[in-house]
N, C-alpha and C positions, 0 to 999 in steps of 0.2 A: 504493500500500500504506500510506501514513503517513496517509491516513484512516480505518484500521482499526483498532476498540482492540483493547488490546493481547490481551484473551481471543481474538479472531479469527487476529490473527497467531500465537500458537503452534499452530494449525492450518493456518494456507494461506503464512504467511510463507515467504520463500526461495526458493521453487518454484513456479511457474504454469506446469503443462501445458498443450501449445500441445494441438492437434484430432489424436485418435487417441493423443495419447503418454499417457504410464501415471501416473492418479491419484497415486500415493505416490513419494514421491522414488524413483528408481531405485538401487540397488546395481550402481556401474560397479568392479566386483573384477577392475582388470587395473592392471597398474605400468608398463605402456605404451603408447603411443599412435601409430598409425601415420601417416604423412607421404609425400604423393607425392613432394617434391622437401626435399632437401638446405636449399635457399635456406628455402622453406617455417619448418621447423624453427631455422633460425639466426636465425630473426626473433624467436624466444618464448626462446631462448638469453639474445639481444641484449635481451631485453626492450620490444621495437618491436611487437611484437604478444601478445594475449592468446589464451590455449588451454592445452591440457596433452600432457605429451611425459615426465612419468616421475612418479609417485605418489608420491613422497618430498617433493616439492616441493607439488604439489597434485592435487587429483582432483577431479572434477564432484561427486559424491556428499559429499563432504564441505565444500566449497565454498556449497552449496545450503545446508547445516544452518546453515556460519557464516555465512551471509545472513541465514536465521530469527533467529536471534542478534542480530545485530545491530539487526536491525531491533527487538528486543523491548527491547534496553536504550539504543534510540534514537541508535545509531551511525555512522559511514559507512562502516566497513571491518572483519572481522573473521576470524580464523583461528583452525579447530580444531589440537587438540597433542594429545600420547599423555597428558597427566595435567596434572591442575591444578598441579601440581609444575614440570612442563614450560613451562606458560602463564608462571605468574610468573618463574621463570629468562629464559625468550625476551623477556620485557617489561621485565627490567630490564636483562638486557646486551645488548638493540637498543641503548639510550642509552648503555651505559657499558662503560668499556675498563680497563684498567688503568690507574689511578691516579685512577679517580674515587669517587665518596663517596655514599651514601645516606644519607636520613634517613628511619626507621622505627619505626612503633609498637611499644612493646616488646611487648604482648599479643597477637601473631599469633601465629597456628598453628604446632606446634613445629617442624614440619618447614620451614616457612617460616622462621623464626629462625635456624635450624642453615644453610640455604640463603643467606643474609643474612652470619650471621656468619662461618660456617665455608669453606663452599663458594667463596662469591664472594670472603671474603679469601684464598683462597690464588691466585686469579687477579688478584689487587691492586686489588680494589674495596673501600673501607672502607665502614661504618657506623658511624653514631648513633643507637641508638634509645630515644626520648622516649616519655612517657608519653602514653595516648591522652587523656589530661586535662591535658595540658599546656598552661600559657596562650601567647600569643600572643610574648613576652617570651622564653619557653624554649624556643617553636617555633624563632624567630630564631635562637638563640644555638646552636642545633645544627646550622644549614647551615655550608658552607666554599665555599672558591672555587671546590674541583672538586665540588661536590655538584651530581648530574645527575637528582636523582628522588625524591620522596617516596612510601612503600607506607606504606596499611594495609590492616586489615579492616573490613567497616563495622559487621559483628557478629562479634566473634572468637572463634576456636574456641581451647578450651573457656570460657575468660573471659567471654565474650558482655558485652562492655563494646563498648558503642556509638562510632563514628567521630564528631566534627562533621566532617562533609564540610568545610564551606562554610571552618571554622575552618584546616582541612589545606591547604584545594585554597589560599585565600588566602596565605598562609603559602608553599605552594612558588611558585605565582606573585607572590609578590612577590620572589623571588630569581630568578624566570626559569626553573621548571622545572616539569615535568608532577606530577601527582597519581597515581600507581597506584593503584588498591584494587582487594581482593578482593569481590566479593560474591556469594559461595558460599551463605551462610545466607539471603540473602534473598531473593535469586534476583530478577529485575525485577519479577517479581510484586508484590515487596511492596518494590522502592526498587530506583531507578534512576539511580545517580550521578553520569551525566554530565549530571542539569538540576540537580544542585547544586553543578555546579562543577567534578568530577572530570573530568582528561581521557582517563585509561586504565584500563579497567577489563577483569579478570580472572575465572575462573571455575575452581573444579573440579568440571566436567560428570558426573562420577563422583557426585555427590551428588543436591541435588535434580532438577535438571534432567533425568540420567538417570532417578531415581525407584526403581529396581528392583535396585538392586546389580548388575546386569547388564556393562557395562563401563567400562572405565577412559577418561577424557576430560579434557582441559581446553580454554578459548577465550580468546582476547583480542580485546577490542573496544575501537578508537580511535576516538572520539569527533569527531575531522576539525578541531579547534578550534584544538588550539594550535598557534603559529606557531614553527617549526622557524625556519626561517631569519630571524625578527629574536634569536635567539638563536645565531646560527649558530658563535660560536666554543666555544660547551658543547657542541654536538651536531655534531662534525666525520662523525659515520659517516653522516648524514642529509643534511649541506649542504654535506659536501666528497665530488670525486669519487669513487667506489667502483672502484678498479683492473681489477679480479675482473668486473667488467662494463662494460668499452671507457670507464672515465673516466665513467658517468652519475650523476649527483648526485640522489638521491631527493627531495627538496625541492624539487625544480626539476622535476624532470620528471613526480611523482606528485599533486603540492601536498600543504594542509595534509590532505586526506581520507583520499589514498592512500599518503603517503609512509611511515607508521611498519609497516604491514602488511606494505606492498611489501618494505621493506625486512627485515624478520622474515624473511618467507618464501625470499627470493631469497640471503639470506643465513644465516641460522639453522637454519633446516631444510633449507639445502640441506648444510649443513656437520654439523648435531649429528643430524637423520634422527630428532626424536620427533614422528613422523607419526602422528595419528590410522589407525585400517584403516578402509575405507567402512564395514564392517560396523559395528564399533563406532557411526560416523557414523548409519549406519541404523538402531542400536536406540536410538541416544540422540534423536531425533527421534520416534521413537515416545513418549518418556517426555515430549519438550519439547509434543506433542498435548495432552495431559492434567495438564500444569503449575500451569493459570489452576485447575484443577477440584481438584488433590490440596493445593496450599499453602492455603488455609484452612483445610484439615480437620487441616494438621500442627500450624497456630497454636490454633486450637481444643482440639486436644488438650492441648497444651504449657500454654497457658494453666489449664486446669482443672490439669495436675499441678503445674504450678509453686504457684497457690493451694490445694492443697491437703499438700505439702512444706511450706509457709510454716509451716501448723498443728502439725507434729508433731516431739514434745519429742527425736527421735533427730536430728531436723538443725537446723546452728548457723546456717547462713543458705541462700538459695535465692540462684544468680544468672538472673535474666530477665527482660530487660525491659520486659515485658508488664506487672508489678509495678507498681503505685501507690509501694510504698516501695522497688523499686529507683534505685539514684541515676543510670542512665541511662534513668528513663522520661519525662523531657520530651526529651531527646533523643531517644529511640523515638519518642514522639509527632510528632516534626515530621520523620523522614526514613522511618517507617515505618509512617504510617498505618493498612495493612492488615494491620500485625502483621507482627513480624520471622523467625521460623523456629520450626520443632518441637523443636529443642534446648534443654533443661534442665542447669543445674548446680547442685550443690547439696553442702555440706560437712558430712561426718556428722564427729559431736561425738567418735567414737574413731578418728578418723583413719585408717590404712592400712587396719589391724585391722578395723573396722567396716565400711567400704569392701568390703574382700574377704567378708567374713559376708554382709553385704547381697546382695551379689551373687550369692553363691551357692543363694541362698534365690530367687532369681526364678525364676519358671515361665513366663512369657510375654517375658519381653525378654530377647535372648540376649544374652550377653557376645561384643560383635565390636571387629574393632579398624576399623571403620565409623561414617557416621552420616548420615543426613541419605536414609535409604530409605522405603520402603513399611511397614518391618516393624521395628519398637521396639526398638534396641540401646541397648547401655550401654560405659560401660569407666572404669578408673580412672587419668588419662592420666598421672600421676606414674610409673606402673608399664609403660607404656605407648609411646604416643605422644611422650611430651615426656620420656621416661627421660635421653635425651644432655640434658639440662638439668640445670644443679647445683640445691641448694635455693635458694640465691640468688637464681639466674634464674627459676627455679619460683614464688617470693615476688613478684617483680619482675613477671611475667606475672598474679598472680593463680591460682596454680596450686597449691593445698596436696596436704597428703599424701592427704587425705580425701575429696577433689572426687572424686563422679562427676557423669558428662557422662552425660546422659539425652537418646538422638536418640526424639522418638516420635514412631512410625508413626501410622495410617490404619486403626488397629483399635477398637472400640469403647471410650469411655472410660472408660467403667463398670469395664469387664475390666482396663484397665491402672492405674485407682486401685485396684481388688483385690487385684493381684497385688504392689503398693506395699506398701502396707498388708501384709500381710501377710508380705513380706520385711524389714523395717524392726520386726516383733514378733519374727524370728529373731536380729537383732542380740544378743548377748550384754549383759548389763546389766555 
């Protein structure tokens, strides 16, 4: 399969029906699996053998997508969850326990922030989070001795201010620890961060990937790269025995490919249950068929609104960096070739006020609290999305009163610079 590009694998990835089995991944919609013998069973327990014995854990049907997955962002091992939400929680406390430390881009998505600061401090995981333009000097100066993991975004939502992978990935391995990011916005399509460095990467499959707003998903894909066990006394859940499973040490018995997976699954989801449903699994695979075919058409659209926003005298700036004068377009240029996502931001000059006018005046983009579909949404995430965030944090993110986030669809361009235009004449003077 790794001789296929990657427009081939979002089609045939994952899945290879043998003679007679059924074209399209299957829908195996059962939470259990039968066993002639006791022993049988205690072997997939034991973790001595591979199979399935209860859908919380794992299922064929969803198993197969995160195979597709994997394969398309050039991975070794990968698992779907109930929400992008779910992925990045499972990805950073596989690595971390109480009393360890992240370091995090402060312009990720707000639920991710609140997830980061809120959530994971009250289970005694701290963080620091740096600016995604921070130099090398401040990267540093933000680790500690228990810091077990760096997340960003590579394009963040609503900010769309560009990751340096290579600057992040360096920077946590040089203190000895993995790279997360998200890359929801670009999808592999269009950047693939484990050949820059990154060695875990995240998804919420509820966005492009899915395509249709259809259903809720997230994935994690480990990259097989980094070596757990020469860091073995930061990552004791990885390279010390695991009690919970007869004393097996997942570094040792999974290696560097399979051990961060293995160990997700066999402990995280067998404990927290945000199990993707096959169904889900099966529609999301439908939208991953048509991935390579709908993400230029969302860059293309994005790019014409965002230069034509740039033109007019209601907005004070555009962020996207498709932009010649956005200040992450050489960064865009070298980790996003193919153009980075359909998502627009852009800060109207009467802030909340204008904001909500604007938006009420659209006829074609619906006001959703979404982004990243078929079908042209908006929303004003200060009011929104990112509301648990003080101004402080909002300023610190890049998130003013005034931003809206423009996800645009797959509808003709013509029709959604009209409908612009014309929403932006209702603005109140």
């Amino acid at each position: 399969m790794s001789d296929f590009k990657i427009n081939t694998k979002c089609l045939i990835g994952g899945y290879k029906p043998g003679n007679g089995e059924p074209r399209q991944i299957p829908i195996i919609q059962s939470t259990t699996f039968k066993y002639d013998t006791s022993e049988a069973m205690g072997k997939l327990f034991d973790l001595e053998a591979t199979g399935y014995f209860y859908s919380r854990l794992q299922n064929p049907t969803c198993d197969f997508v995160a195979a597709k997955i994997a394969e398309l962002e050039g991975g070794a091992a990968a698992m779907l969850t109930s929400s992008g939400q779910a992925a990045n929680f499972f990805a950073l406390f596989n690595i971390c326990e109480a009393g360890s430390h992240i370091v995090a881009s402060s312009s990720i998505y707000g639920g991710s922030y609140n997830l980061i600061d809120v959530t994971l401090a009250k289970m005694g995981v701290t963080a620091t989070f740096v600016s995604p333009d921070a130099t090398d000097e401040e990267l540093d100066a933000a680790f500690q001795d228990n810091t077990k993991a760096v997340f960003g975004e590579i394009i963040a939502n609503p900010a769309l201010t560009v990751l340096d992978i290579e600057k992040f990935a360096n920077a946590a391995h040089r203190h000895g620890v993995p790279l997360i990011v998200d890359n929801t916005f670009p999808t592999p399509i269009n950047c693939r961060p484990l050949e820059w460095g990154a060695d875990i990467v995240t998804h919420s499959t509820t966005k492009y990937m899915d395509g249709h707003a259809a259903c809720l998903g997230g994935a994690i894909i480990d990259g097989g790269k980094f070596d757990w066990l020469a860091h073995a006394d930061k990552f004791p859940g990885l390279c010390a025995p695991d009690e919970s499973y007869h004393g097996i040490t997942y570094a040792e018995k999974f290696g560097k490919e399979g051990a961060f997976i293995t160990k997700a699954t066999a402990q995280l989801m067998r404990d927290f249950g945000a199990v993707q449903s096959p169904q889900s699994a099966f529609i999301l695979n439908l939208g991953l068929e048509s991935l390579h075919v709908r993400m230029p058409r969302h860059v293309e659209n994005a790019q014409a609104i965002a230069e034509f926003l740039e033109q007019q005298p209601q907005v004070e700036y555009v962020n996207y960096p498709g932009l010649p004068s956005n200040k992450y377009y050489a960064l865009a240029q070298k980790y996003l070739g193919n153009g980075g996502c359909g998502v627009v931001s852009f800060n109207l000059k009467g802030g909340r006020k204008a904001a909500e006018e604007f938006m009420k005046c659209l006829q074609l983009a619906a006001i959703e609290t979404h982004v990243a579909d078929a079908r042209t949404c908006c929303l004003n995430p200060a009011t929104t999305t990112h509301r648990q965030m003080t101004d402080e944090q909002l300023a610190v993110a890049g998130i003013p009163a005034g931003l809206v986030r423009l996800s645009c669809g797959l509808e003709d361009k013509e029709d959604l610079l009209a409908d612009l235009q014309q929403a932006l004449a209702g603005i109140a003077g």
